[in-house]
C-alpha positions in Angstrom: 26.1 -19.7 -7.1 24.0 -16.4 -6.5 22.6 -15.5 -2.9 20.8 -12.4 -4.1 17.9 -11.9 -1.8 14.8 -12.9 -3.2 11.9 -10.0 -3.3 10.6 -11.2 0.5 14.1 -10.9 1.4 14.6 -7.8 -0.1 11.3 -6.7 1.9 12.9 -7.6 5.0 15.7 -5.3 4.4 14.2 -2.7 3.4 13.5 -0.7 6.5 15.5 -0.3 9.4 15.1 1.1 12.8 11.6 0.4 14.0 9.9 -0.6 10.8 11.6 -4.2 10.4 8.3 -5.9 9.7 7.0 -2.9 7.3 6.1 -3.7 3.6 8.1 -2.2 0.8 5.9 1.1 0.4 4.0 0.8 -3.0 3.3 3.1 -5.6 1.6 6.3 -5.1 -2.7 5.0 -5.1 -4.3 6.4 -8.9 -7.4 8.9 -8.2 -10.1 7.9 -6.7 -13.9 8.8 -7.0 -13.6 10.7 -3.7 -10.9 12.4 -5.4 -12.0 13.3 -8.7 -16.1 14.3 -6.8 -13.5 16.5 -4.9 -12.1 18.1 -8.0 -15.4 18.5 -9.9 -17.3 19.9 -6.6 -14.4 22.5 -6.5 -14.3 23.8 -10.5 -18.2 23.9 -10.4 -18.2 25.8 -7.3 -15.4 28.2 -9.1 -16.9 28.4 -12.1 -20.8 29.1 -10.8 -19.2 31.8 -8.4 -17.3 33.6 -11.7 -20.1 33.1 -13.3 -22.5 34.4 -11.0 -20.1 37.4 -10.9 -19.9 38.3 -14.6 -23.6 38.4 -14.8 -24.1 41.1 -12.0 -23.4 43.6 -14.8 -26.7 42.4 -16.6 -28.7 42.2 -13.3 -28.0 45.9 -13.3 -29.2 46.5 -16.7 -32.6 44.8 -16.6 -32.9 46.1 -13.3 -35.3 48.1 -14.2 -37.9 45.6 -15.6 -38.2 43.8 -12.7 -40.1 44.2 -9.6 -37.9 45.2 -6.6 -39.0 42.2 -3.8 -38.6 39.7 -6.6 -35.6 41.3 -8.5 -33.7 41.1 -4.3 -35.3 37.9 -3.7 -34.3 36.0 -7.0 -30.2 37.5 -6.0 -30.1 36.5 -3.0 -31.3 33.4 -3.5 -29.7 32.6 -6.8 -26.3 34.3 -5.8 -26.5 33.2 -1.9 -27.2 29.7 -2.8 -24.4 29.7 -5.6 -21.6 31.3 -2.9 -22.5 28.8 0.0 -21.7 25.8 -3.2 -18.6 27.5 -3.7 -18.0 27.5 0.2 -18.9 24.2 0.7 -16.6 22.7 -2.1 -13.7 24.3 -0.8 -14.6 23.2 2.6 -15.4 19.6 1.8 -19.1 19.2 2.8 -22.5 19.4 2.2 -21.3 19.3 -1.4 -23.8 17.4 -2.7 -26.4 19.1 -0.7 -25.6 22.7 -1.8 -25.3 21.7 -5.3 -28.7 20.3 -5.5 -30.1 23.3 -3.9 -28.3 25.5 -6.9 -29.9 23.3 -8.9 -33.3 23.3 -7.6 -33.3 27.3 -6.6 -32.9 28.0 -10.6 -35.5 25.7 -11.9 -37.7 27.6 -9.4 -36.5 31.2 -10.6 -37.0 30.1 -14.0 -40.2 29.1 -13.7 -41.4 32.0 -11.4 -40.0 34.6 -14.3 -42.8 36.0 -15.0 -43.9 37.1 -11.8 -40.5 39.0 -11.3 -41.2 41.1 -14.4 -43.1 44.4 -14.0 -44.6 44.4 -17.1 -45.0 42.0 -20.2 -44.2 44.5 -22.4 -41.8 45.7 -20.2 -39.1 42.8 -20.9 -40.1 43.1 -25.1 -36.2 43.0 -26.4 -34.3 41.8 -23.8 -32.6 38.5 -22.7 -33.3 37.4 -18.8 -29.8 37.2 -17.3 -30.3 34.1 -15.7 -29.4 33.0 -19.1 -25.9 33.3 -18.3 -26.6 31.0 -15.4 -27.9 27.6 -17.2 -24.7 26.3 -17.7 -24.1 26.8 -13.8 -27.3 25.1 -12.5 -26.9 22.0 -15.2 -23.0 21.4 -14.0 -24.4 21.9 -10.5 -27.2 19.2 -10.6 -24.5 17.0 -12.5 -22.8 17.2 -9.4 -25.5 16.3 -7.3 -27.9 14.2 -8.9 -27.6 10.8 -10.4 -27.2 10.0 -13.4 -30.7 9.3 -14.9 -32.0 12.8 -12.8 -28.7 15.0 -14.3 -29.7 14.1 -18.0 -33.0 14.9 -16.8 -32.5 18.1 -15.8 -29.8 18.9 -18.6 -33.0 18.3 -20.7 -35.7 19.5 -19.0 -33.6 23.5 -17.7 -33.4 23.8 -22.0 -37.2 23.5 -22.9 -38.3 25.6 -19.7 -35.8 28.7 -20.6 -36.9 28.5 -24.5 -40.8 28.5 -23.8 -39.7 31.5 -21.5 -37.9 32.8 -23.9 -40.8 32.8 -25.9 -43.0 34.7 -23.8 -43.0 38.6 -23.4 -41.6 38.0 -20.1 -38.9 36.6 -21.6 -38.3 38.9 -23.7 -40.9 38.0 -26.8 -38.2 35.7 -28.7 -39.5 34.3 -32.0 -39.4 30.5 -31.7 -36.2 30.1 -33.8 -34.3 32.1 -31.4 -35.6 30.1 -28.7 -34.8 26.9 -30.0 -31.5 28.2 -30.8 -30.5 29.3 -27.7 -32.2 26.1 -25.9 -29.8 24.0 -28.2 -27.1 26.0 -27.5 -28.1 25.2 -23.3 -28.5 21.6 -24.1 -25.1 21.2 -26.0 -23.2 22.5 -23.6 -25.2 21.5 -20.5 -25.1 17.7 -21.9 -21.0 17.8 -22.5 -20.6 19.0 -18.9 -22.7 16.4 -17.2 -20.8 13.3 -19.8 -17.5 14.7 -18.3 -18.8 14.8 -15.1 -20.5 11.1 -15.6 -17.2 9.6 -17.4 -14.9 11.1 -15.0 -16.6 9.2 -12.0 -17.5 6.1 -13.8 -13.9 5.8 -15.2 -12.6 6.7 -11.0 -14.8 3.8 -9.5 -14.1 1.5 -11.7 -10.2 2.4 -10.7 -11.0 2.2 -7.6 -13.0 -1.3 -8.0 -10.1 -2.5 -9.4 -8.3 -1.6 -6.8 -9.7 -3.5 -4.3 -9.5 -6.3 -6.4 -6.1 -6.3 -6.1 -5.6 -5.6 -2.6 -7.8 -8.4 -1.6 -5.9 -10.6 -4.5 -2.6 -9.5 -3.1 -3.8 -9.8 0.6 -4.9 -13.5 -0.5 -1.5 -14.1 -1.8 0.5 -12.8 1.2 -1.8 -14.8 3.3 -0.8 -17.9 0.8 2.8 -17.0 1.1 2.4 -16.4 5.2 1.2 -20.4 5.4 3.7 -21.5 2.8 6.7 -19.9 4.9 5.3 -21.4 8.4 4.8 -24.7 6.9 8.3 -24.2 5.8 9.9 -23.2 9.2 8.1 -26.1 10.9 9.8 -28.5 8.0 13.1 -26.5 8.8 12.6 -27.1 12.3 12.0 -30.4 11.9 15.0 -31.1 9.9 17.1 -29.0 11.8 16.7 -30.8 15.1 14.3 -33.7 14.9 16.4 -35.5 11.8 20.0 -34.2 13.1 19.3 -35.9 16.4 17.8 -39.4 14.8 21.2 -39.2 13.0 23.4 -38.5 16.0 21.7 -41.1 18.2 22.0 -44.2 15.2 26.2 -42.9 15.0 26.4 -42.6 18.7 29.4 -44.5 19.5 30.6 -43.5 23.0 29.1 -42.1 26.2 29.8 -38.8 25.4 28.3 -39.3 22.1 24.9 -40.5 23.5 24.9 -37.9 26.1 25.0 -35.3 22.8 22.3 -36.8 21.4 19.9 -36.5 24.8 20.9 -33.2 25.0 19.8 -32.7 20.8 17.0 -34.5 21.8 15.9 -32.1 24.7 16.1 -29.1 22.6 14.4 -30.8 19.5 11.1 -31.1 21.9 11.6 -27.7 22.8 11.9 -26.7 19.5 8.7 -28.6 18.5 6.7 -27.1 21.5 7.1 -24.0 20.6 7.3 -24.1 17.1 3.5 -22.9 17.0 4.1 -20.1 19.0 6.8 -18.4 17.2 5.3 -15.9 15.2 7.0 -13.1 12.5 5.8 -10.7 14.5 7.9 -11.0 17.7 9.7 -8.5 19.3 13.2 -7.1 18.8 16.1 -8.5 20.6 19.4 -7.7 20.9 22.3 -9.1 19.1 23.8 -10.6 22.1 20.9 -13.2 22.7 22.6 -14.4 19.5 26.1 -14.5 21.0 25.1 -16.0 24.1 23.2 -18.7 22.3 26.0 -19.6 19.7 28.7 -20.0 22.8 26.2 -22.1 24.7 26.0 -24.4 21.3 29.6 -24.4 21.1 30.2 -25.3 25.0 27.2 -27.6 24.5 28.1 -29.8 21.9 30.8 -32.7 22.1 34.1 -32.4 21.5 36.4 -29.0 21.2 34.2 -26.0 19.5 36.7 -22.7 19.3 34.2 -19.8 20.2 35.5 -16.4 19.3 33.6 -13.1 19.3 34.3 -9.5 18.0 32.8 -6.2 16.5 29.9 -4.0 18.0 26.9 -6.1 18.9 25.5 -3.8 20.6 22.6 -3.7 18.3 18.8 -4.9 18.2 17.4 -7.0 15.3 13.8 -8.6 15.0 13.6 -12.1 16.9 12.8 -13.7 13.7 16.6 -12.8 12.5 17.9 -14.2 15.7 16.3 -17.5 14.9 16.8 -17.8 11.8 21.1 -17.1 12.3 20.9 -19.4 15.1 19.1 -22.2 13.3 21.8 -21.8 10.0 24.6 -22.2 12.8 23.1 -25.3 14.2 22.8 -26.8 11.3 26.5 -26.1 10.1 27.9 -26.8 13.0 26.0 -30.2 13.2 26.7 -31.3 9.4 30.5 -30.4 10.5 30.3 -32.8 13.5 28.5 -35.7 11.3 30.5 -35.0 8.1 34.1 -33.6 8.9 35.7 -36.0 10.6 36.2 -37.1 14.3 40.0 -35.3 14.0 38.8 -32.0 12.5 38.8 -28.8 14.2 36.0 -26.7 14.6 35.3 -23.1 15.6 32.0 -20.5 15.7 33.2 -16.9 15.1 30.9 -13.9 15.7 31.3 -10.9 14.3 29.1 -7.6 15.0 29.6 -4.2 13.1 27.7 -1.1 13.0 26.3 0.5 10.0 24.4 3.2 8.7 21.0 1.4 8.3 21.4 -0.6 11.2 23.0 -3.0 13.0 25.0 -5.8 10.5 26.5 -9.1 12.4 28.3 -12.4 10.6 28.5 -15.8 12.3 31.3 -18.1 10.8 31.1 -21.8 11.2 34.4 -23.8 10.0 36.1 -26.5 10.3 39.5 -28.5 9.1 38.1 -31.8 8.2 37.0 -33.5 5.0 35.6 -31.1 2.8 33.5 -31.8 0.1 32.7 -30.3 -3.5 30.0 -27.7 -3.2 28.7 -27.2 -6.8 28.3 -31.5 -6.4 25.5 -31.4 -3.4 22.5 -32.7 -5.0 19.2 -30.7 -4.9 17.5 -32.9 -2.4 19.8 -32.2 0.4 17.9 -30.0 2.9 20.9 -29.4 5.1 22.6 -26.8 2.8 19.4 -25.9 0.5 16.5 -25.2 3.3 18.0 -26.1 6.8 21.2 -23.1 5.8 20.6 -21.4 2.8 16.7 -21.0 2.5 16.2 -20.5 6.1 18.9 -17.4 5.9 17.5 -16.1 3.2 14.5 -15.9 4.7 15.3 -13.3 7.1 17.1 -11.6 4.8 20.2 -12.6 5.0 22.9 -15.0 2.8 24.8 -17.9 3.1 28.2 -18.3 1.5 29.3 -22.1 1.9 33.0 -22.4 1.1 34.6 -26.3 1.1 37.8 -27.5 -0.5 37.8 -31.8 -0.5 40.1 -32.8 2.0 40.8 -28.8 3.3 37.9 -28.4 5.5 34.8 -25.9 5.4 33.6 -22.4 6.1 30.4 -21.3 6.4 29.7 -17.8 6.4 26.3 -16.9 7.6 26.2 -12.7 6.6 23.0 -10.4 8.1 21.6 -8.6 5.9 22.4 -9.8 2.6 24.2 -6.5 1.6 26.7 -6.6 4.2 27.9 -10.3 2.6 30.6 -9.0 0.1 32.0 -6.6 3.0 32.5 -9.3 5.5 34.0 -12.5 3.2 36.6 -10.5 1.4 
């Protein structure tokens, strides 16, 4: 029969030393829109600041047509505003802000051109050199705009430079020129700002997906979360409300009934404080297990060998603690009610250390009856839920060993991994 730990089980284990109640960490999270607005802010800052840098060789040239306050006042603006983008989308912030100011600081160069220019006939011939800056302003208002106001502007930058383009400020283009180089604008203006567009509605709706499944997952742990408590309650119940019902109805002898006050005691404790045991409870050391499995064993009627061994000098979550001690109840209780009055029985401890933590394994056996494991039918909560389930749970195994008429071991391993090391 296989005891490999189930995924929860497997969950349990997986962290040692502090983080006993941690989830298995999950894959790395995809890109997310603050992400990829990150990475966009950052190239367009890069690429407007080269940008703005290879035209300075053309601001020198056509230096000379233009007015000197306007020609200093349109740099510093243009390239001041373009640097303290850059800035900002290394930095972080005022992203959006900065961006929308390159954007808006061009439009108002381009449309105060004319005024820059000392003459008319000055500028016959030449190309204004904010030319070399569309592509900047359009990525930057992709940036910062929405979406409707970016295709706007990718639009509207075009038609502005080509009607300047036109005029003698602009250098006297014929129309065809104009047009050409306003297409040329608008193509690659309008490829930037779909990359830009795509690239954020493809990272939201990642990261709306996302959610989804971290709500759906948290919905489904929550699910699980009810399903195990509803399933330790039924445990507990089992465990000591049924075992005592059946020890009181085969109580025989004094001693026999006394057992089954004293099952009955703790059953009511169990029940009281069945609500307030919680997964999240605080370590304890591996000797509140010891102490509790040689009180059972001094406890119960008749003779109950107790042995104990190893290094238990180790701390495990409370939730392990119960859930060992519960398993040995159980066993110890189906050996009473099922070996034999004649059988001997004996709870053996054993604590070792290892490299991810502490590892313990509690032995229940007995010499009486026996029966035929692979013949115990599905419905018999003692050895599915009440022993093997309730082990498992914690992340441990159960290993129930019987031979028909050559008694019974149960070997109750923590964590699961440490099973093979401590049964061979």
């Amino acid at each position: 029969m296989s005891n490999s730990p189930s995924p929860t089980t497997r969950e349990a284990q997986g962290s040692r030393g502090g983080q006993w109640r941690g989830a298995v960490p999950g894959p790395r999270p995809p890109l997310s829109r603050a992400q990829i607005d990150s990475t966009l802010a950052r190239l367009e800052g890069l690429f407007g600041f080269i940008f703005a840098l290879l035209s300075i060789p053309v601001l020198d040239e056509s230096a000379a047509t233009l007015r000197p306050e306007w020609a200093w006042a349109v740099t510093i603006a243009l390239f001041g505003s373009i640097g303290v983008a850059f800035i900002c989308s290394l930095a972080g912030r005022g992203v959006r802000i900065s961006m929308g100011v390159v954007a808006c600081v061009f439009v108002v160069t381009l449309v105060l051109w004319p005024l820059a220019v000392r003459s008319p006939t000055a500028a016959i011939g030449t190309q204004p050199w904010l030319w070399y800056i569309v592509i900047v302003a359009i990525g930057a208002a992709g940036i910062s705009f929405s979406t409707f106001w970016a295709a706007a502007y990718t639009i509207a930058v075009p038609a502005i430079f080509a009607v300047l383009r036109v005029l003698p400020a602009g250098g006297g283009a014929s129309w065809q020129l104009a047009l050409l180089d306003a297409f040329y604008a608008l193509l690659l203006g309008s490829f930037v700002v779909m990359v830009i567009t795509t690239l954020r509605s493809t990272a939201s709706q990642v990261d709306e997906a996302q959610g989804t499944a971290v709500r759906r997952y948290a919905d489904a742990a929550k699910r699980h979360a009810a399903e195990q408590e509803r399933t330790r309650v039924d445990t507990v119940i089992h465990d000591r409300v049924l075992s005592t019902l059946l020890a009181a109805s085969r109580s025989r002898t004094s001693d026999d009934r006394r057992l089954a006050v004293q099952m009955a005691r703790r059953a009511l404790v169990a029940l009281q404080s069945a609500d307030a045991e919680s997964e999240g409870s605080a370590d304890l050391p591996l000797s509140v297990l010891v102490e509790r499995s040689r009180s059972l064993a001094e406890t119960l009627t008749g003779e109950i060998g107790f042995s104990v061994d190893g290094d238990l000098d180790g701390v495990v979550p409370a939730r392990v603690i119960e859930g060992l001690y519960s398993a040995t109840v159980q066993a110890i209780v189906n050996s009473i009610q099922h070996a034999g009055d004649g059988a001997a029985r004996t709870i053996s401890v054993h604590g070792r250390g290892a490299a991810g933590g502490p590892a313990v394994t509690v032995v229940v056996a007995d010499t009486g009856a026996g029966f035929d494991v692979d013949a115990v039918p599905p419905d018999r909560l003692g050895v599915r839920i009440s022993i093997r389930e309730r082990v498992d749970a914690v992340g441990g195994a159960a290993d129930i060993r019987s031979v028909v008429g050559a008694g019974t071991s149960i070997v109750i391993s923590w964590p699961a991994a440490h099973q093979g090391e401590e049964t061979e």
